[in-house]
VOBAKOL-530424 format. One record per atom (N, C-alpha, C, O): atom name; x, y, z. Coordinates in pm, whole numbers, plus 50000, padded with zeros to 5 digits. Layout:
REM residues N
{atom "CA" {X Y Z}}
...
END
This chain:
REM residues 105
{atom "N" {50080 49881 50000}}
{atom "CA" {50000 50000 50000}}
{atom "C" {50085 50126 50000}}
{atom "O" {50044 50213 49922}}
{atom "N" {50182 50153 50063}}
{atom "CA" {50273 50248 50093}}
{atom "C" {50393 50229 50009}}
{atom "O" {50475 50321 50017}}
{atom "N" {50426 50120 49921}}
{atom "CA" {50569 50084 49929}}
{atom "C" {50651 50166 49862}}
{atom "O" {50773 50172 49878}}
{atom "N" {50540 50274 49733}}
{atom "CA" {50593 50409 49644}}
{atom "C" {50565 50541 49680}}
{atom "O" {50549 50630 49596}}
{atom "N" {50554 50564 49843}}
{atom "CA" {50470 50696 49916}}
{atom "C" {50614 50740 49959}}
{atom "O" {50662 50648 50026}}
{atom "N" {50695 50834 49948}}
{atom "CA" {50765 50868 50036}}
{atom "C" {50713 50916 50191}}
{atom "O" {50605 50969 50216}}
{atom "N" {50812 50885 50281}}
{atom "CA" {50706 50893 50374}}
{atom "C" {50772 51039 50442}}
{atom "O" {50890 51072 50448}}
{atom "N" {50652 51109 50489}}
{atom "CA" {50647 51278 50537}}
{atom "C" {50612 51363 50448}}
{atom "O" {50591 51482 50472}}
{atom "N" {50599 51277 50272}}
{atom "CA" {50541 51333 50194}}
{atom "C" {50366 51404 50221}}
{atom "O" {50306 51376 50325}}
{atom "N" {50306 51490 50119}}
{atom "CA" {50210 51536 50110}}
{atom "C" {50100 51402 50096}}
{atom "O" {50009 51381 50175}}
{atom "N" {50130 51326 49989}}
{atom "CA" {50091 51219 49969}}
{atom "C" {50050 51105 50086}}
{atom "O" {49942 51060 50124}}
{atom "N" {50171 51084 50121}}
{atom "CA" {50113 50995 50289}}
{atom "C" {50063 51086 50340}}
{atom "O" {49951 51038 50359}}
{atom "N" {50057 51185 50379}}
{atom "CA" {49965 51228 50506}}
{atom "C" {49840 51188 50470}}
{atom "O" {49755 51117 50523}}
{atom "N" {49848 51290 50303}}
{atom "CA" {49661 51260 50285}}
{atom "C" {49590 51142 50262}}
{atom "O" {49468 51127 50272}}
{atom "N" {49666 51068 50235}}
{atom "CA" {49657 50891 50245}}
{atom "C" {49599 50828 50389}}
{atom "O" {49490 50773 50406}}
{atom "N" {49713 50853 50494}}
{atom "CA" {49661 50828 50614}}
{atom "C" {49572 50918 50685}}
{atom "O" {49558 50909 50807}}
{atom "N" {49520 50994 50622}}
{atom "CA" {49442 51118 50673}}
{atom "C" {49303 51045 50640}}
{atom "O" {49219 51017 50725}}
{atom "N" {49293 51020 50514}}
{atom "CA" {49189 50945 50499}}
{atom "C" {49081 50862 50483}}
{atom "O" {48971 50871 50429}}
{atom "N" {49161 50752 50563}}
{atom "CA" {49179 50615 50598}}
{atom "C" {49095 50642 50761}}
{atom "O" {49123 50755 50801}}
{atom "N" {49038 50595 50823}}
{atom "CA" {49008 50548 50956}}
{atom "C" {49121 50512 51045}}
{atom "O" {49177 50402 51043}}
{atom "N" {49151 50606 51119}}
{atom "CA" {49294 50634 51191}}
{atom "C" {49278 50699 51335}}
{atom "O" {49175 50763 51355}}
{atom "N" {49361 50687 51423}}
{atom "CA" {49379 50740 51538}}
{atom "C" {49434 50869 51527}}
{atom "O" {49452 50917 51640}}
{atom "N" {49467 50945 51436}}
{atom "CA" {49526 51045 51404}}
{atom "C" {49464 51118 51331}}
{atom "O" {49428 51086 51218}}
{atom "N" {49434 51263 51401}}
{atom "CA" {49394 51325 51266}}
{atom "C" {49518 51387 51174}}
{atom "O" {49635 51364 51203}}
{atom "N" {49467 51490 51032}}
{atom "CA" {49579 51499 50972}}
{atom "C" {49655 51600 51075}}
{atom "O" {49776 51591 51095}}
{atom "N" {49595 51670 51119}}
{atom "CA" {49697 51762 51204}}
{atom "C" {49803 51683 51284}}
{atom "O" {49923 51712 51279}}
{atom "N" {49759 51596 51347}}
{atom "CA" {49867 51560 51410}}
{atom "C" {49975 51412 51362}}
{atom "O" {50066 51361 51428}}
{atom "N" {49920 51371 51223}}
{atom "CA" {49959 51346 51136}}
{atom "C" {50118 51398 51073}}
{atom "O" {50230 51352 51054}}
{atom "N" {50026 51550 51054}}
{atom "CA" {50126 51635 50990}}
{atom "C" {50282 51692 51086}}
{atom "O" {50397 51716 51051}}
{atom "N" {50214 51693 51209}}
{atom "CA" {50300 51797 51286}}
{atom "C" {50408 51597 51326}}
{atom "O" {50403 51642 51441}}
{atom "N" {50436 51542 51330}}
{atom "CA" {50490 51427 51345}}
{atom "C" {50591 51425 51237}}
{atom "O" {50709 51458 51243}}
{atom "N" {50525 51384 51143}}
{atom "CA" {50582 51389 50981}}
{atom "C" {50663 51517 50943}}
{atom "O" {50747 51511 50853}}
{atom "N" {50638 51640 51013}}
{atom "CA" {50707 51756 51001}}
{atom "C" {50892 51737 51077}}
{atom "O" {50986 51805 51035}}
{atom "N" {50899 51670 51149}}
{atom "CA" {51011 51642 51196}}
{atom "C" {51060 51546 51129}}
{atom "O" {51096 51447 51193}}
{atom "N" {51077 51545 50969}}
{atom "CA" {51173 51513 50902}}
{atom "C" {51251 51569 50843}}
{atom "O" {51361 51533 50800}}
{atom "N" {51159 51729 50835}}
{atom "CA" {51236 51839 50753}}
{atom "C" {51351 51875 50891}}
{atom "O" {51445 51919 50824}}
{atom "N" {51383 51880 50987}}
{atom "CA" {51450 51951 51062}}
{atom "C" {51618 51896 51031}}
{atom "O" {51635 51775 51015}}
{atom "N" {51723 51980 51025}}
{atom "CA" {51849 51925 50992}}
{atom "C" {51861 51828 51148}}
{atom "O" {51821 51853 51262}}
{atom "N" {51941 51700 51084}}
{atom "CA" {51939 51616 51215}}
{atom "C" {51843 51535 51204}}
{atom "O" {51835 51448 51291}}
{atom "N" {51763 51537 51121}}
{atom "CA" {51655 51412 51141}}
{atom "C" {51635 51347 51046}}
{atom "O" {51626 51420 50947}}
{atom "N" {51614 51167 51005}}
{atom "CA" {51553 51182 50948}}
{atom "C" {51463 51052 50954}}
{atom "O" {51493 50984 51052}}
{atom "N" {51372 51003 50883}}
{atom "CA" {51267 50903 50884}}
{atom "C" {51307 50764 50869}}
{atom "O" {51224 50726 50786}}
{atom "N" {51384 50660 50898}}
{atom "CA" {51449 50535 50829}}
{atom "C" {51370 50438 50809}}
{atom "O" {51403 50344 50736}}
{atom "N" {51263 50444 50864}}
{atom "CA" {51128 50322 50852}}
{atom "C" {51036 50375 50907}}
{atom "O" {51051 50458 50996}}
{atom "N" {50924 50336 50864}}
{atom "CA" {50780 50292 50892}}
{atom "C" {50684 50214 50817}}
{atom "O" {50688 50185 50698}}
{atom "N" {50558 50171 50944}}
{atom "CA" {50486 50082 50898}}
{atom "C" {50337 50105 50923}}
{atom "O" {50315 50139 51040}}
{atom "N" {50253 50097 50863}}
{atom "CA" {50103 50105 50871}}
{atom "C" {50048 49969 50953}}
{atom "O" {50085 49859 50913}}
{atom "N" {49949 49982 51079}}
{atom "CA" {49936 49842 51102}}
{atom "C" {49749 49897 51074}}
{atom "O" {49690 50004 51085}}
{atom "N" {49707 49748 51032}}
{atom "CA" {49558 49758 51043}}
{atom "C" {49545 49690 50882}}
{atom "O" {49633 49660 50802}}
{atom "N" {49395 49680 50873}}
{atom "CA" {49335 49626 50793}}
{atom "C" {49359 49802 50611}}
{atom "O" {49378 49922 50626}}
{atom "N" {49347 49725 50489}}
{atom "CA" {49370 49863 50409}}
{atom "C" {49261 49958 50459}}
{atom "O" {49301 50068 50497}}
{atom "N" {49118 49930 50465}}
{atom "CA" {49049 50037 50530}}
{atom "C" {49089 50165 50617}}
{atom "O" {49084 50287 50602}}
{atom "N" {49140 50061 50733}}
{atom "CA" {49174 50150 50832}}
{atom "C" {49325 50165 50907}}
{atom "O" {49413 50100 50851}}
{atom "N" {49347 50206 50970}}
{atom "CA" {49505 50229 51057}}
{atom "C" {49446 50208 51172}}
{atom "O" {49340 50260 51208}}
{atom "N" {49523 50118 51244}}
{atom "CA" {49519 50083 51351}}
{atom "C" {49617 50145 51484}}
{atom "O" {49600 50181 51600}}
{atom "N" {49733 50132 51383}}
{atom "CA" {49866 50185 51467}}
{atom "C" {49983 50232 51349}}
{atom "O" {49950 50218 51232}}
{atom "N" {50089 50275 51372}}
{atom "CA" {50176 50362 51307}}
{atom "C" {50268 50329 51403}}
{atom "O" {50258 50365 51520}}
{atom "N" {50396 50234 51342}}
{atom "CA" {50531 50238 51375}}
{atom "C" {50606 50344 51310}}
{atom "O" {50559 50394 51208}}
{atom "N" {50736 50391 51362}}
{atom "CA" {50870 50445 51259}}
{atom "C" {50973 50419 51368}}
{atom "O" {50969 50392 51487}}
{atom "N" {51089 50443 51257}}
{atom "CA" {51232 50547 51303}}
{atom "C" {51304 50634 51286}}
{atom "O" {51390 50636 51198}}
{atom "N" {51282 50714 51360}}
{atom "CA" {51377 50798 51339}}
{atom "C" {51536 50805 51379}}
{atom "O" {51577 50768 51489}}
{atom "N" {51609 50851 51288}}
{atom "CA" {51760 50854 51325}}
{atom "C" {51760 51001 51347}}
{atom "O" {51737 51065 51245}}
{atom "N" {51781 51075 51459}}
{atom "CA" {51854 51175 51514}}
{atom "C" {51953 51222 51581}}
{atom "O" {51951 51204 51702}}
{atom "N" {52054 51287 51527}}
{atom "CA" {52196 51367 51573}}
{atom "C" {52121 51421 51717}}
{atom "O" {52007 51459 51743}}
{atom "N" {52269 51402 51812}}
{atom "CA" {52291 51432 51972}}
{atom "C" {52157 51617 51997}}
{atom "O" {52065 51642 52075}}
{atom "N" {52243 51719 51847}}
{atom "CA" {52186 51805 51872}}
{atom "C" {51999 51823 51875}}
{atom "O" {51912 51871 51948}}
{atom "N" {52010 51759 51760}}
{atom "CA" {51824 51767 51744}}
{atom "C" {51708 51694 51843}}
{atom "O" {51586 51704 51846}}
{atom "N" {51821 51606 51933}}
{atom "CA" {51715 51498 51996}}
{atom "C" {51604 51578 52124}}
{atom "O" {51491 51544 52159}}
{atom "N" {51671 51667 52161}}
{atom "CA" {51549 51774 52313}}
{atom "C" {51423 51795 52176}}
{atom "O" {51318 51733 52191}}
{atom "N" {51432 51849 52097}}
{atom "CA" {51327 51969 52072}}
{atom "C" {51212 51852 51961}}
{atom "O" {51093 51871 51934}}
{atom "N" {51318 51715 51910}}
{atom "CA" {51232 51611 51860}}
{atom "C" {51146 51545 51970}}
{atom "O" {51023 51538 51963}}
{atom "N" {51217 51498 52068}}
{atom "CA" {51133 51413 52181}}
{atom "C" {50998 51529 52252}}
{atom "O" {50880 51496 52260}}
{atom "N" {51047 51651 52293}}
{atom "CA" {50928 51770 52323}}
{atom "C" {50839 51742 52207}}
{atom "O" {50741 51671 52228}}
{atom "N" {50858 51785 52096}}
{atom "CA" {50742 51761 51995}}
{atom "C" {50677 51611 51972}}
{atom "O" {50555 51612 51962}}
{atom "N" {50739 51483 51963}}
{atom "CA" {50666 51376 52030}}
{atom "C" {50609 51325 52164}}
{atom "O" {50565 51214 52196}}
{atom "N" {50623 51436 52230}}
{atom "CA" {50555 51332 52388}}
{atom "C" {50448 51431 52376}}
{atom "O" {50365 51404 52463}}
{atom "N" {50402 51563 52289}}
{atom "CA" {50294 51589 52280}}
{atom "C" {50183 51538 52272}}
{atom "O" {50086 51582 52333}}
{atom "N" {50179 51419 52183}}
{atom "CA" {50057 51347 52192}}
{atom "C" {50057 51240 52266}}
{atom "O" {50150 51159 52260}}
{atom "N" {49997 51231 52311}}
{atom "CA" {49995 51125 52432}}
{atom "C" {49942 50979 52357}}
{atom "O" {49940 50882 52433}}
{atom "N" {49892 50951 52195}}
{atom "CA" {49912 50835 52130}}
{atom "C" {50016 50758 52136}}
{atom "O" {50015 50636 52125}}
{atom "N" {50115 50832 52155}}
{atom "CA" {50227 50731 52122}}
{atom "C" {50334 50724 52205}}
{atom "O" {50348 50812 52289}}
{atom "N" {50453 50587 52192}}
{atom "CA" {50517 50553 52290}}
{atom "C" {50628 50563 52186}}
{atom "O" {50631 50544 52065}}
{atom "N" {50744 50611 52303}}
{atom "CA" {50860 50637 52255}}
{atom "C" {50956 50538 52300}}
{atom "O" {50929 50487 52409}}
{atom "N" {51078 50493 52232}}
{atom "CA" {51184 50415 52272}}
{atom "C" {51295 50501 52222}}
{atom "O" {51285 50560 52115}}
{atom "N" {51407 50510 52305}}
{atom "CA" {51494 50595 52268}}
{atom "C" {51677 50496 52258}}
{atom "O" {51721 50483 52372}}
{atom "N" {51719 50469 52209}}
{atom "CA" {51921 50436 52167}}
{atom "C" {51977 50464 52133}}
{atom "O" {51980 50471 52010}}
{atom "N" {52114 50525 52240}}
{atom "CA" {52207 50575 52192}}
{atom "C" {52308 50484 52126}}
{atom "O" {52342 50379 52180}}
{atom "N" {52357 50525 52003}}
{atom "CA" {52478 50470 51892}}
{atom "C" {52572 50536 51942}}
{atom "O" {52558 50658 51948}}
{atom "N" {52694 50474 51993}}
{atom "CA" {52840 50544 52022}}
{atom "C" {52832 50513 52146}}
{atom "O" {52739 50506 52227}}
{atom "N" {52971 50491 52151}}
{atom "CA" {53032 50462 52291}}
{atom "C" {53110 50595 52329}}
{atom "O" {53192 50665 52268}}
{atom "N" {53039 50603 52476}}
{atom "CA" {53095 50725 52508}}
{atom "C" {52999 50832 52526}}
{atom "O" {52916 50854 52615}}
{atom "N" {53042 50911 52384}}
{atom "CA" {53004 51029 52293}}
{atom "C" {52873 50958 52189}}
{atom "O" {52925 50924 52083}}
{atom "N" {52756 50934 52189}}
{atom "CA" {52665 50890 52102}}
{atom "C" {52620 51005 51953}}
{atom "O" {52549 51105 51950}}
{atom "N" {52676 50955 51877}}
{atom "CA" {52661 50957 51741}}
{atom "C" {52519 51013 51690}}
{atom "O" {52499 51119 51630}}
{atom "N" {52438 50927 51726}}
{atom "CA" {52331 50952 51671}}
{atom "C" {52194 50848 51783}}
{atom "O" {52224 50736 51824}}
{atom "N" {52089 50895 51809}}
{atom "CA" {51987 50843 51820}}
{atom "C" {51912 50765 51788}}
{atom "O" {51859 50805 51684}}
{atom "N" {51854 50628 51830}}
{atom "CA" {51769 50596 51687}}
{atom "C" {51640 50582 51813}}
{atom "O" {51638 50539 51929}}
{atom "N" {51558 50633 51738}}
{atom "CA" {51369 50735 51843}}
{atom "C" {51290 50656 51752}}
{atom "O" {51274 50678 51631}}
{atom "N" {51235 50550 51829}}
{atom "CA" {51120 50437 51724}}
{atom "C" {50990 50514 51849}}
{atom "O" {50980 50555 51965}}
{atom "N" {50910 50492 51721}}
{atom "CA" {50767 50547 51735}}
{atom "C" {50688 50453 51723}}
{atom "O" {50690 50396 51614}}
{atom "N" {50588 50400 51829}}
{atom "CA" {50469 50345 51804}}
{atom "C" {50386 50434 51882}}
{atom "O" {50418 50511 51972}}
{atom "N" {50224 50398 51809}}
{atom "CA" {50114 50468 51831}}
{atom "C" {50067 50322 51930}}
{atom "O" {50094 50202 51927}}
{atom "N" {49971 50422 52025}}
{atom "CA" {49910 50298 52109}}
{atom "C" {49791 50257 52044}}
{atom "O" {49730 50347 51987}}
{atom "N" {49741 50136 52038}}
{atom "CA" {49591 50063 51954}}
{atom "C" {49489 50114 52032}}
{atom "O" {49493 50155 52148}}
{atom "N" {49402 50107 51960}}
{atom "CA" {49267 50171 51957}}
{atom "C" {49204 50113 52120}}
{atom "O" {49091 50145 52157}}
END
């Protein structure tokens, strides 16, 4: 269903916007907007549910040391979803990797 959508595109949002979802597009959008930020970017996601509807919404994000405060503030906004957070690098961590699931209906 997704496999030619770039994802944070215009396209997925209005896709999952219009589907039977736990999300509206707003908060759809403002999620998906934290790909444009330098330091971030999207490495996976997955649609769970029947094609009708969305059930739940996995991703990952890979984020640099700097971007990770003002990404995690803008995800614990919605209280849908659960965050997992790993640091890459010993020591000094490299980079973040911030997996996103939405909680089920």
């Amino acid at each position: 269903m997704h496999e030619n959508i770039e994802p944070g595109s215009r396209e997925f949002i209005n896709r999952l916007a219009n589907q039977k979802s736990l999300f509206s597009q707003e908060e759809l959008q403002s999620v998906l907007e934290l790909t444009t930020r330098q330091g971030v970017s999207l490495d996976d996601w997955h649609i769970y549910g029947q094609p009708a509807d969305v059930d739940g919404i996995a991703g990952t994000f890979r984020v640099t040391p700097e971007a990770l405060q003002p990404v995690i503030e803008s995800l614990i906004k919605s209280t849908k979803l659960k965050l997992e957070i790993f640091p890459f690098g010993i020591v000094a961590p490299d980079h973040f990797q911030v997996n996103v699931l939405s909680k089920w209906r």
